[in-house]
C-alpha positions as CSV (number, residue, x, y, z in Angstrom):
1,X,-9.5,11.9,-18.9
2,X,-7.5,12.3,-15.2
3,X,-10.6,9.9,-14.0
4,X,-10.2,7.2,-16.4
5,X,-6.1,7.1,-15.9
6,X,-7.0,6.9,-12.1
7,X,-9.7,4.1,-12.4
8,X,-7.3,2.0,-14.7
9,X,-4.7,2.3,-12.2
10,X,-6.6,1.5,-9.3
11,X,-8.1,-1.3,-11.5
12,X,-4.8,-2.8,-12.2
13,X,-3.6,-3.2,-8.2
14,X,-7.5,-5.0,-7.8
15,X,-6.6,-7.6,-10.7
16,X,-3.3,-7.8,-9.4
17,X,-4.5,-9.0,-5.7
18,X,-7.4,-10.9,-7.2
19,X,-4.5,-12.6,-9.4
20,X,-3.0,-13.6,-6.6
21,X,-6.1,-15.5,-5.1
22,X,-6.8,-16.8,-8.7
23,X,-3.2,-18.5,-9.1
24,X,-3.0,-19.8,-5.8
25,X,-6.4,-21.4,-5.9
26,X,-5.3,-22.6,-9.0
27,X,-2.1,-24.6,-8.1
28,X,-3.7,-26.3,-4.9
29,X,-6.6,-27.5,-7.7
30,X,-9.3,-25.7,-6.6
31,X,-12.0,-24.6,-8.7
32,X,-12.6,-21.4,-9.2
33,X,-16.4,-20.1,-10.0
34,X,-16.1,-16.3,-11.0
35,X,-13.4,-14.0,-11.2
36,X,-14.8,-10.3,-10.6
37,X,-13.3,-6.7,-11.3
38,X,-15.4,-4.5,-9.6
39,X,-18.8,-4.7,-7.7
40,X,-22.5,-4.1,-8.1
41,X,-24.2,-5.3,-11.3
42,X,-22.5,-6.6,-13.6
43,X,-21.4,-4.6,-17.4
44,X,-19.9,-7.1,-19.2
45,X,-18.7,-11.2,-18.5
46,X,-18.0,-14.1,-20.4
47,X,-17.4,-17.8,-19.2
48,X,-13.9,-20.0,-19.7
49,X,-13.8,-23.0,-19.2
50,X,-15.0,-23.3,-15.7
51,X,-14.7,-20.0,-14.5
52,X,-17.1,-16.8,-15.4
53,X,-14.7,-13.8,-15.3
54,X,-16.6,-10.3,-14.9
55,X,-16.7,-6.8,-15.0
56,X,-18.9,-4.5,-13.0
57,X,-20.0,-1.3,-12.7
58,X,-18.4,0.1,-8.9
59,X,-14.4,0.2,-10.0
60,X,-14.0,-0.2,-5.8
61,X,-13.2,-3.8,-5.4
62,X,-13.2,-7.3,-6.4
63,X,-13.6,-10.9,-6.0
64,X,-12.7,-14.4,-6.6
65,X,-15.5,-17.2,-5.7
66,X,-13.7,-20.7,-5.1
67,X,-16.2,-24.0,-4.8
68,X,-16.9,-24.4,-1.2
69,X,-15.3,-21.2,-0.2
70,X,-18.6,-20.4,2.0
71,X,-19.6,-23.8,3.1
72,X,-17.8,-27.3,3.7
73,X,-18.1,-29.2,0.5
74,X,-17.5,-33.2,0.1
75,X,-15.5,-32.3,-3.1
76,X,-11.8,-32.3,-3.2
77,X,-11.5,-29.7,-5.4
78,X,-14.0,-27.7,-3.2
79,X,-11.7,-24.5,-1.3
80,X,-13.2,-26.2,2.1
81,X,-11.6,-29.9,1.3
82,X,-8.1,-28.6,1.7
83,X,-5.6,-28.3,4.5
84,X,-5.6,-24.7,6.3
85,X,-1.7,-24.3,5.1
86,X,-3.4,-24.5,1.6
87,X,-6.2,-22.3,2.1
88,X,-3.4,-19.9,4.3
89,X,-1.3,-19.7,0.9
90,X,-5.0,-18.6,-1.4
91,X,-5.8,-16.2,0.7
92,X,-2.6,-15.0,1.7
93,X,-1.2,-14.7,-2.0
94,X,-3.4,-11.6,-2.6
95,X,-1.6,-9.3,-0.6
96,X,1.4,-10.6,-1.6
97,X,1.1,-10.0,-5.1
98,X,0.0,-6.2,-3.9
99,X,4.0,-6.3,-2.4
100,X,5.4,-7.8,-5.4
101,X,3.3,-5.6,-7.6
102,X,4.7,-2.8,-5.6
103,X,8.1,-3.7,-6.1
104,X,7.8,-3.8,-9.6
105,X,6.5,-0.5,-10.5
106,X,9.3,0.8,-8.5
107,X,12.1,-0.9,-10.1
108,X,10.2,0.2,-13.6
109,X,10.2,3.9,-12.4
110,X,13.6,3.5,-10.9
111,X,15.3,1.9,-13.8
112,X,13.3,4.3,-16.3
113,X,13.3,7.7,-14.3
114,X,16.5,7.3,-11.8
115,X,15.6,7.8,-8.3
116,X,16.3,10.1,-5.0
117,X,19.2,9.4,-2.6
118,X,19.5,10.2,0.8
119,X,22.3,12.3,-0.1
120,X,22.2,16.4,0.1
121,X,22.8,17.9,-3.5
122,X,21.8,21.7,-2.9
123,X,22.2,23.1,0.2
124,X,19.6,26.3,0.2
125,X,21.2,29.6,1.3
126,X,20.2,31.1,4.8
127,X,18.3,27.6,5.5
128,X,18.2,25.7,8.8
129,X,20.2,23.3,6.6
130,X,23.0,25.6,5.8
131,X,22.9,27.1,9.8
132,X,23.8,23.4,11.1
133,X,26.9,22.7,9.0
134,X,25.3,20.7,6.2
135,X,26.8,20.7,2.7
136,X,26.6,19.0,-0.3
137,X,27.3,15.5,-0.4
138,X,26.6,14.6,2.9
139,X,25.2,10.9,3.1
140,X,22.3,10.7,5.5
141,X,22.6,7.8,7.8
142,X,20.2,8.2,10.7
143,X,17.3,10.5,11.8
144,X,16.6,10.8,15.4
145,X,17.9,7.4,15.8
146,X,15.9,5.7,13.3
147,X,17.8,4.9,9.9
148,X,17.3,6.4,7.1
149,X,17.3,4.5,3.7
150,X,15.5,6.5,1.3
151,X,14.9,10.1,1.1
152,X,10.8,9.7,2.1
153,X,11.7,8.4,5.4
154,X,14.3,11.7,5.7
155,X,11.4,13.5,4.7
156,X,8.8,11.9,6.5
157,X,11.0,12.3,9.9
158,X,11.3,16.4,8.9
159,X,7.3,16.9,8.7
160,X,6.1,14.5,11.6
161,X,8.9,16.5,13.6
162,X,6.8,19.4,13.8
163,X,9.7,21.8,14.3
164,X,11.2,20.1,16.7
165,X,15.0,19.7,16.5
166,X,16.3,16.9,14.9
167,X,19.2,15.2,15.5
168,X,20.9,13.6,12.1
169,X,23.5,11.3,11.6
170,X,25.2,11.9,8.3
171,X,28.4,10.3,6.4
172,X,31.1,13.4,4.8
173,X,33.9,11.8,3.2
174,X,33.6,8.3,4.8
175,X,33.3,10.2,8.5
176,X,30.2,9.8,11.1
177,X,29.1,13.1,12.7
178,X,26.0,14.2,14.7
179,X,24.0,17.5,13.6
180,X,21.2,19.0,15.1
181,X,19.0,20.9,13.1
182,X,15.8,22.9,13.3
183,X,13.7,22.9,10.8
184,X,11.1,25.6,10.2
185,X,7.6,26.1,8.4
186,X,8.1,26.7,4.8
187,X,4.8,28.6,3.4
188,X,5.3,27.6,-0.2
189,X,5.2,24.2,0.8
190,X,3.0,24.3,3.5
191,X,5.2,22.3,5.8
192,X,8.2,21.6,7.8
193,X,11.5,22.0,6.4
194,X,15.2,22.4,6.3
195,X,16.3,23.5,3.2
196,X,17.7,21.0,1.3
197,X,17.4,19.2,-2.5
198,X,18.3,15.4,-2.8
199,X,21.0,13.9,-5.2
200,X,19.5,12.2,-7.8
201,X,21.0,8.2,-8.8
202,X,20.4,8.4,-13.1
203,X,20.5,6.0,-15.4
204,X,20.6,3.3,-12.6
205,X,21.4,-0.7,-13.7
206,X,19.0,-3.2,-12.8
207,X,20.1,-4.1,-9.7
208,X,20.3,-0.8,-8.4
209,X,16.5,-0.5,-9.6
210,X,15.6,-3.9,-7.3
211,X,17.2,-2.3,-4.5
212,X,15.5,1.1,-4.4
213,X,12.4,-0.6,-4.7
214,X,13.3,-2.7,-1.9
215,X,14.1,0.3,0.2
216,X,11.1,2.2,-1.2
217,X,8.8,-0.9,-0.2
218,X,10.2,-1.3,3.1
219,X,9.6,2.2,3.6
220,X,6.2,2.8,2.7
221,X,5.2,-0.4,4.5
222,X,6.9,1.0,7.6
223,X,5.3,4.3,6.9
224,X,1.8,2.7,6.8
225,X,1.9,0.8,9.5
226,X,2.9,4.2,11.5
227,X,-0.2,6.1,9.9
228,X,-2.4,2.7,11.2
229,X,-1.0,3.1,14.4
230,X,-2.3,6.8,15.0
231,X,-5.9,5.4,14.1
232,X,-5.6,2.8,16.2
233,X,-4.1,5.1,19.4
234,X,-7.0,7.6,18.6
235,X,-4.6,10.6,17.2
236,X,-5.6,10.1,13.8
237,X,-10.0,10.6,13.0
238,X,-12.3,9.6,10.6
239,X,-11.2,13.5,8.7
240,X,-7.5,11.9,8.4
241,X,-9.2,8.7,6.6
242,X,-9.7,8.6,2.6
243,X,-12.0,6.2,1.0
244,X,-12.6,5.4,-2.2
245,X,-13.3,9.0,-3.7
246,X,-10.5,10.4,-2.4
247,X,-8.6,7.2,-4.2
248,X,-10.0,7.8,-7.3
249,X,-9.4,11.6,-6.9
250,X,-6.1,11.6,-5.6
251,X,-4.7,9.0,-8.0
252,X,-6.4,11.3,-11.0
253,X,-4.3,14.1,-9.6
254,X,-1.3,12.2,-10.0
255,X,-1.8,11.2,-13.3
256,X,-2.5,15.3,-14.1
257,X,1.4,15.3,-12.6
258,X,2.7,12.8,-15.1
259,X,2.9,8.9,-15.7
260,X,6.2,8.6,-13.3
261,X,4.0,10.2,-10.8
262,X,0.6,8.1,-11.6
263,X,2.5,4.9,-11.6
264,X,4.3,6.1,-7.9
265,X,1.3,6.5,-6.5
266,X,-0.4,2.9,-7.9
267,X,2.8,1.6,-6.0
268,X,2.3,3.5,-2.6
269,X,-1.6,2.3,-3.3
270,X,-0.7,-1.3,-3.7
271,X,1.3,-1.7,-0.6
272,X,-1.6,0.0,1.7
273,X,-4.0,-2.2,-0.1
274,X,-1.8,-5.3,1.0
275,X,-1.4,-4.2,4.4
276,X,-5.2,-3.6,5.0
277,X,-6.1,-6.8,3.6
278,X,-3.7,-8.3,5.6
279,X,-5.3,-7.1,8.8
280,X,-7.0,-9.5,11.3
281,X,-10.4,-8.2,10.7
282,X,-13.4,-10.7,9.4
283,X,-14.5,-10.2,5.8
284,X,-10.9,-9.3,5.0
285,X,-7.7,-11.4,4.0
286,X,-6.2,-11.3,7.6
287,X,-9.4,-12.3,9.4
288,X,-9.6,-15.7,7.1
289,X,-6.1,-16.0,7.7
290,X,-6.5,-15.8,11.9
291,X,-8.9,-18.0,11.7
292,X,-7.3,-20.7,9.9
293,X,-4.3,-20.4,12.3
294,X,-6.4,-21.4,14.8
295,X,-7.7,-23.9,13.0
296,X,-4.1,-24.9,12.0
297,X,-3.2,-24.9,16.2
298,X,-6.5,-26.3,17.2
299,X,-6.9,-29.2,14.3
300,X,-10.7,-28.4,14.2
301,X,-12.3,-26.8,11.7
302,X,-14.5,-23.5,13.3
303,X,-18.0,-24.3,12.0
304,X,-19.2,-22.4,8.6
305,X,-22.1,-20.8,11.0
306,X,-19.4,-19.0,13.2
307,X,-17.6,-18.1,10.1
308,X,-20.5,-16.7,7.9
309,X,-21.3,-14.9,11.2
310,X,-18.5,-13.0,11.8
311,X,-17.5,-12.4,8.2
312,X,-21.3,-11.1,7.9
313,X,-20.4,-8.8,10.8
314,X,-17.4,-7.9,9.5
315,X,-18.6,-6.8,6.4
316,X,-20.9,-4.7,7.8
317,X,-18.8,-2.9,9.6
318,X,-16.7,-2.4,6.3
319,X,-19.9,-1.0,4.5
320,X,-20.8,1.5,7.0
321,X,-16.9,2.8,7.5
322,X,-16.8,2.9,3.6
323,X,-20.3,5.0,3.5
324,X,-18.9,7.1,6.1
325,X,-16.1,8.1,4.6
326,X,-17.5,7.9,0.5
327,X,-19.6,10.9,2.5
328,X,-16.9,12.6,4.3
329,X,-14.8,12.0,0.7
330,X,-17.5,13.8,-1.5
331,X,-17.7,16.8,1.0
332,X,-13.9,17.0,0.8
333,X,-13.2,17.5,-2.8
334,X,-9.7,17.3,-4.3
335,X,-9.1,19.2,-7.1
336,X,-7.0,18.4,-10.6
């Protein structure tokens, strides 16, 4: 049952981003030929009025086929008759909507569930906490220089510390002072930590709600692109990367957790599946987009043979990474 919560889930931030293309593509009148959940063959599908919307079987993807998306077109309502600012806000508005999708499951957890400050509640006895001066109440400003404005990038800066000290900035009755603390290796929790428990914000008002998610966004986006950078410098491998198994998996576990949990983790999901999209890669929403900048800069249009080349490379670079790690994914199980 865990399987068919995660596949909905993960279903939902696909017809979100494929939304996104769909609406834009929409408003600058072009026509769009099929709108896809899913890939492979096809389970089930009917036609609108000019566009067939479909459902296949492989929950790992989607798609949204414009006229004259994959070749120029004499047709103005053809995706290739329109100007690259145009065809920069289609392709561009799937990712957004990932962000803004994002932001709304936060705000619905937030205004729903409350939400964690980055403000000390419970100081634990005999922690590295309680050895550094810490007490309840203390507002947490700054963590080794970097500010903290949720309690994930507090705790994110403990457990990439590694045990090394930590130097925090923290607010005590509307006073600044510097602590340094040194966290240690909890074995319960199987990580770094200083023994502390986060105030709790209950019952928060709508605005309050917008702003957490804000923070919670800006966050997790900063987070991700920190994670992209350890691939990207070599520290991270191909063990540190999940595909879509591990998705599936992962997402089922949270829903084993509870719906809070299940709908936190679409969130986080939806803002890495906008950042990768975004990325300057062909085949993806950030290679279309590089290459109509330079269209945009140069005033000529790059040829559909250059384009179906390098999106046909790119692609095949995608399905080899994604086989790679579907393997790697199926040998590395996750349990419920």
């Amino acid at each position: 049952m865990y399987i068919v919560w995660a596949v909905l889930a993960f279903s939902l931030l696909i017809v979100g981003h494929e939304l996104g293309h769909f609406t834009l593509a929409k408003l600058n009148g072009i026509k769009v030929e099929e709108f896809s959940l899913g890939m492979g063959p096809k389970i089930f599908g009917f036609k609108g009025k000019e566009t067939e919307y479909l459902i296949k079987v492989l929950p790992i993807g989607g798609y949204v086929k414009m006229l004259g998306e994959e070749e120029n077109i004499n047709d103005e309502r053809a995706f290739s008759s329109k100007s690259p600012l145009r065809r920069i806000s289609v392709i561009a508005a799937g990712p957004i909507m990932n962000f803004i999708l994002a932001l709304l499951l936060f705000a619905i957890i937030a205004m729903n569930n409350g939400f964690v400050l980055p403000k000390i509640n419970e100081v634990i006895d005999n922690s590295p906490a309680m050895e550094s001066g810490l007490v309840s109440g203390d507002n947490i400003k700054s963590l080794n220089g970097k500010k903290v404005s949720t309690w994930e990038d507090f705790a994110m800066g403990v457990s990439l510390g590694k045990g090394e000290n930590i130097d925090l900035q923290i607010e005590r009755n509307g006073e600044i002072k510097d602590i340094i603390i040194t966290p240690r290796f909890n074995e319960e929790l199987n990580k770094f930590a200083v023994g502390i428990s986060p105030a709790i914000m209950e019952n928060p008002n709508f605005i309050q709600s917008i702003n957490y998610a804000g923070l919670q966004s800006k966050s997790l986006i900063s987070q991700t692109f920190g994670a992209l950078k350890t691939i990207f410098t070599g520290k991270a491998t191909l063990n540190d990367v999940g595909g879509p198994v591990t998705i599936i998996k992962a997402t089922g576990a949270a829903a084993k957790s509870g719906i809070w949990n299940l709908l936190f983790f679409a969130a986080f999901l939806s803002i890495q599946l906008g950042i990768f999209n975004l990325l300057p890669f062909p085949a993806l929403d950030g290679g279309w987009i590089f290459l109509l900048f330079i269209e945009l800069i140069t005033r000529k249009k790059i040829s559909d043979k250059v384009i179906g080349t390098l999106n046909y490379i790119g692609f095949s670079c995608l399905i080899v990474i994604m086989i790679l790690v579907t393997i790697k994914d199926i040998l590395r199980p996750i349990s419920f």
